[in-house]
C-alpha positions in Angstrom: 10.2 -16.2 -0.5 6.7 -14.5 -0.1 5.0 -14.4 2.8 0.8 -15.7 3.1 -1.2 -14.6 6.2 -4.1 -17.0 5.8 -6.9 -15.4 7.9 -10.0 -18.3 8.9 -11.9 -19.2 12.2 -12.5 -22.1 10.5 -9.9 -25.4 11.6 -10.7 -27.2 8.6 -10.6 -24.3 6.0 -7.5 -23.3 7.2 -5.9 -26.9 6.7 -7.0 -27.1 3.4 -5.7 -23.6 2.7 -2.2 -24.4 4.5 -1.9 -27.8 2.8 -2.7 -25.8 -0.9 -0.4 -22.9 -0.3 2.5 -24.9 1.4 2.7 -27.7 -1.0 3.7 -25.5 -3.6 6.7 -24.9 -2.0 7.2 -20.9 -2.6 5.5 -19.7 0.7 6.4 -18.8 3.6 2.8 -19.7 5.8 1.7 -17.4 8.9 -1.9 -17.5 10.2 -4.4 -16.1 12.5 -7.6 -17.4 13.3 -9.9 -13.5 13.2 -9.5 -10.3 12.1 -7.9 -8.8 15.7 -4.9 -11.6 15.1 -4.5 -10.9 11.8 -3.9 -7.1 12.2 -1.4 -8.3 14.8 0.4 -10.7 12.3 0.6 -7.8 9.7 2.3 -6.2 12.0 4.8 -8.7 13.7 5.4 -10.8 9.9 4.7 -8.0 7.3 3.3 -10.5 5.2 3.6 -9.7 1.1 -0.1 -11.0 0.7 -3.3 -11.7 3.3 -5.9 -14.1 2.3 -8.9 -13.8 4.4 -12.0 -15.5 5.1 -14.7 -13.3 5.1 -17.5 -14.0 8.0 -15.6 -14.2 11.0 -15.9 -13.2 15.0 -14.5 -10.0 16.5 -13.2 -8.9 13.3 -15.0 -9.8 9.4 -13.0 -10.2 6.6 -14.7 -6.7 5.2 -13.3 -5.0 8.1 -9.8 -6.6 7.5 -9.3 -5.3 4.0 -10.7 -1.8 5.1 -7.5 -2.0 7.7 -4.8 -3.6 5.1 -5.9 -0.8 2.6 -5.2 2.2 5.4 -2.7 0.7 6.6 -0.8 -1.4 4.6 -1.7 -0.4 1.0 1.0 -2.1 -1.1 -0.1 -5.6 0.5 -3.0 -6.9 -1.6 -6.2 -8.8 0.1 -7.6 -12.0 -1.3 -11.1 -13.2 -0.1 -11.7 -16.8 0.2 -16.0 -16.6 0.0 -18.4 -19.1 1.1 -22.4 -19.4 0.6 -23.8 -16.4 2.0 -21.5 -14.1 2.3 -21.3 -13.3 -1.4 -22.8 -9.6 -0.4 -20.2 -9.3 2.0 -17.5 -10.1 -0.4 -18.8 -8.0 -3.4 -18.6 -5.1 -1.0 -15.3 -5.7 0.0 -13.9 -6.0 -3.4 -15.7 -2.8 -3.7 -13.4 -1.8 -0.3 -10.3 -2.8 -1.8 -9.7 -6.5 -2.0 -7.6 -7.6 -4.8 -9.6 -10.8 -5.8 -11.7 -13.9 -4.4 -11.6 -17.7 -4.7 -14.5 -19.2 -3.8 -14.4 -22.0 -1.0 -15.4 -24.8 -2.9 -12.7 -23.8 -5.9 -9.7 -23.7 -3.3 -7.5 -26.9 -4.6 -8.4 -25.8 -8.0 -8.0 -21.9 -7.8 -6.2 -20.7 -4.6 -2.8 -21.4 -5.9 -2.7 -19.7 -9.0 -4.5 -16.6 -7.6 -1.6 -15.9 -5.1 0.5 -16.2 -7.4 -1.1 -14.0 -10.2 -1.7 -11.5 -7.6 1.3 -11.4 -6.1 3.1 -10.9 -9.8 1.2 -7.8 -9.8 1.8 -6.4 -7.0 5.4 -7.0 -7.3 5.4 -5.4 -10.6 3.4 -1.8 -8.9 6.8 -2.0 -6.7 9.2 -2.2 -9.2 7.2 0.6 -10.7 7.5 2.8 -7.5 11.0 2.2 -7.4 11.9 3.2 -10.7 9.5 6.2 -10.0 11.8 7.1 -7.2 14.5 7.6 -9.5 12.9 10.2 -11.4 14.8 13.4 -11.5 12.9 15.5 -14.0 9.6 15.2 -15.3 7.3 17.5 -17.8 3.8 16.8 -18.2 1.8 19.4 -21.1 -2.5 18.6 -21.3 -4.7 20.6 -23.5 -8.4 20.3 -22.0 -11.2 21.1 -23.2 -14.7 23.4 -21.3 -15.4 20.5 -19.0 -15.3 20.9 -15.2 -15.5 16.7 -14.8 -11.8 17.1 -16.1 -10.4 18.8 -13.3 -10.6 16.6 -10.1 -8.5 13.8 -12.4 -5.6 16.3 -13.4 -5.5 18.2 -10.1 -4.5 14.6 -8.4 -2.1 13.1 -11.5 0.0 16.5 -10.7 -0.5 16.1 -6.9 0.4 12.6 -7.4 3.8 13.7 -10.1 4.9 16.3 -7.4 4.6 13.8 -4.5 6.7 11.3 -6.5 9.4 13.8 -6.6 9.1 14.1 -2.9 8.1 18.0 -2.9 6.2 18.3 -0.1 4.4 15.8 2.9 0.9 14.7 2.4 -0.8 18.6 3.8 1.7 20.1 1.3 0.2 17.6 -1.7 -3.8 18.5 -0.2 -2.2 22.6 -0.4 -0.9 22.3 -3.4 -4.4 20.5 -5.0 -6.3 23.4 -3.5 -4.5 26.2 -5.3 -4.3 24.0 -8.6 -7.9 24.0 -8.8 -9.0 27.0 -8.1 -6.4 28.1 -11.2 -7.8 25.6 -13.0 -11.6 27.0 -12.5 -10.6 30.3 -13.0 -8.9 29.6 -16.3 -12.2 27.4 -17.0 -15.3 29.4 -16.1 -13.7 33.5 -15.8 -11.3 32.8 -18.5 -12.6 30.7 -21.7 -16.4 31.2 -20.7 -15.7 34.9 -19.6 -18.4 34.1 -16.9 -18.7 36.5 -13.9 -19.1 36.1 -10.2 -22.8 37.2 -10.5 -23.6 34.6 -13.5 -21.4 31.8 -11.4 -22.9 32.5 -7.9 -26.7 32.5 -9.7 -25.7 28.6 -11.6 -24.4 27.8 -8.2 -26.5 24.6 -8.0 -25.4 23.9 -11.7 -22.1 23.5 -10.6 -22.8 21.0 -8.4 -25.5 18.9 -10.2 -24.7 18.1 -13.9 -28.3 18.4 -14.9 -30.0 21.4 -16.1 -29.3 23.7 -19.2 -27.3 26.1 -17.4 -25.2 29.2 -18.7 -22.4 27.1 -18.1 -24.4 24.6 -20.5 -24.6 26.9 -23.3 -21.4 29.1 -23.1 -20.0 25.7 -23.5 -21.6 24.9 -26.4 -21.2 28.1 -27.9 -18.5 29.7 -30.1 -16.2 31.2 -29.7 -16.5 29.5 -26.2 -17.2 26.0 -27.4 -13.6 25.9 -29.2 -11.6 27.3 -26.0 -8.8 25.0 -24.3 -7.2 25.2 -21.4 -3.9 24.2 -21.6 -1.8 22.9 -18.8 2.1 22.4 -18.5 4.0 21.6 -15.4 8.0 20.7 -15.0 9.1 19.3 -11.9 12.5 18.6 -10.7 14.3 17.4 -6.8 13.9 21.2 -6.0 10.7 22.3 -7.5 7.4 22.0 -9.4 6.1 24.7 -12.1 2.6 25.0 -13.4 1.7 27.1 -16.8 -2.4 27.4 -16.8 -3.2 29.2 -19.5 -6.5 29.9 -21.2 -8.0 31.4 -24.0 -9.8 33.9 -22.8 -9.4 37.9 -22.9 -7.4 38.1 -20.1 -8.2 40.7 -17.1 -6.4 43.7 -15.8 -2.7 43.6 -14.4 0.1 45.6 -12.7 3.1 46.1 -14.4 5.4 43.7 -12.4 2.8 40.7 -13.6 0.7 40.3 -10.9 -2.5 40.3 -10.4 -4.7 44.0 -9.9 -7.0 42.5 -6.8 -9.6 45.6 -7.7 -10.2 43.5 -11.1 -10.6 39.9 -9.4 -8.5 37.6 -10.8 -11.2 34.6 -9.1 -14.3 37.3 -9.6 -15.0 36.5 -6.0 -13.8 39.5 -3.8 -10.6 38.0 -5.0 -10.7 34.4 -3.2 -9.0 32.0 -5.5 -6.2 34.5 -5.8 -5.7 35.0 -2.2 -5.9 31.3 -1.9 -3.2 30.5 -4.5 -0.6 33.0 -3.2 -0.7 31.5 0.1 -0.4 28.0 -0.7 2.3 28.5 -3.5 5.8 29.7 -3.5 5.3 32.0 -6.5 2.3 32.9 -7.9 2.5 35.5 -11.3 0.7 36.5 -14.4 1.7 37.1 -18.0 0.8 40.7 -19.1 -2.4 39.8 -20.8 -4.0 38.0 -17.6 -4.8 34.6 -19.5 -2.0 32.7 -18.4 -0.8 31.8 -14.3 2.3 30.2 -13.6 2.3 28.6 -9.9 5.4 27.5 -8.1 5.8 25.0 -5.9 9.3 25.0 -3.8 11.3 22.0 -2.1 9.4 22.1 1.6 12.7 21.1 2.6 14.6 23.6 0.7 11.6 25.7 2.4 12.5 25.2 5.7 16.6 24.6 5.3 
């Protein structure tokens, strides 16, 4: 039986929403009258769902969700909204809530929102736990010249190796930081074949979109244009391995694969490269300097 913490200051919307919920039949019912109570009550009953009035003393229903979500992020928020606090509600949906009922729809709508929402969030468990029982996984992309692309695939394989349980949440942020600068390298030094001095003068470019930059028009341009950067990674229980390869000329390297520093692998005195070898395992080069292959160990294994 799921649990309901019903959040309201108010004596008679609280009724109404006890006397909804409880007739059903399917509940069990806990309740707190303010925010401060109800982070207490998530505490002491784990509840499975909260719904929350939203203007309330000491603690707003805005403020509650913003807690649940930090907190307790598998247990979904539903705002029950009244006139006037519409703006507070739309922000809090924007915060993390799952839905809304409005006050005056309760008898008609409550029910059938727990219940939806609920269904979902039990099926997002289910998921995780079938997730845990992943043992191998392989994930191959092919991108294209677009630096927008990046920030999305650097966190689907921080999110692939942390389902595998490779490494704590600094290892995951680690991990991302030497995934991207790869990434970039592969991107900008590799398939544009721009340099440090052409990078650090479009600096701004990389940050704002606008503007007809170099980047701009080495990506429109061929051979350029038709460059991918293609991305493999294999993880199992004991590691995680990521191909990067671009299709660039490549760059100067020493016989045993890695990387010659005096040619600057990151064309910036060398500070992707640096950064990569320290936060991975294993960090080597095929022979024509277009390809990286980062490893990332068991931290467990690590320190066993």
């Amino acid at each position: 039986m799921a649990t309901v913490l019903i959040v309201d200051d108010s004596p008679v919307d609280m009724r109404l929403a006890r006397g909804i919920l409880d007739k059903s039949g399917a509940f069990e019912l806990v309740f707190a009258t303010n925010g401060i109570e109800a982070v207490t009550q998530l505490e002491e009953s784990q509840p499975d769902i909260v719904v929350t009035d939203m203007q309330m003393p000491e603690m707003n229903g805005l403020e509650l969700v913003e807690h649940v979500r930090a907190r307790h992020p598998l247990v979904p928020v539903i705002l029950m909204t009244a006139h006037g606090s519409e703006d507070l509600a739309v922000e809090a949906l924007e915060k993390g809530a799952a839905s809304y009922v409005p006050k005056d729809n309760l008898s008609r709508d409550l029910l059938d929102t727990v219940e939806n929402v609920l269904a979902v969030a039990r099926a997002d468990r289910r998921h995780d736990r079938l997730m845990d029982c992943l043992v191998h996984s392989e994930i191959c992309l092919e991108i294209e010249n677009d630096p927008a692309l990046i920030p999305p695939l650097v966190d689907q394989l921080q999110d692939a190796v942390a389902r595998m349980s490779l490494c704590d949440d600094t290892g995951r942020i680690r991990l991302g930081i030497a995934l991207e600068e790869a990434l970039l390298n592969a991107l900008y030094h590799g398939n544009l074949e721009l340099t440090t001095d052409e990078l650090r003068e479009e600096s701004s470019a990389l940050v704002e979109s606008g503007g007809d930059s170099v980047i701009d028009r080495r990506r429109r341009q061929s051979p350029y244009s038709d460059r991918k950067v293609r991305v493999t990674a294999r993880m199992n229980r004991d590691e995680a391995s990521f191909v990067i390869q671009d299709e660039g000329p490549g760059f100067a390297a020493h016989a045993n694969g890695e990387a010659d520093a005096s040619q600057n692998l990151s064309r910036e005195s060398g500070r992707g490269l640096v950064l990569m070898r320290s936060l991975m395992d294993e960090v080597r080069f095929n022979d024509e300097g277009n390809e990286v292959t980062l490893i990332k160990r068991c931290e467990q294994i690590n320190r066993g």
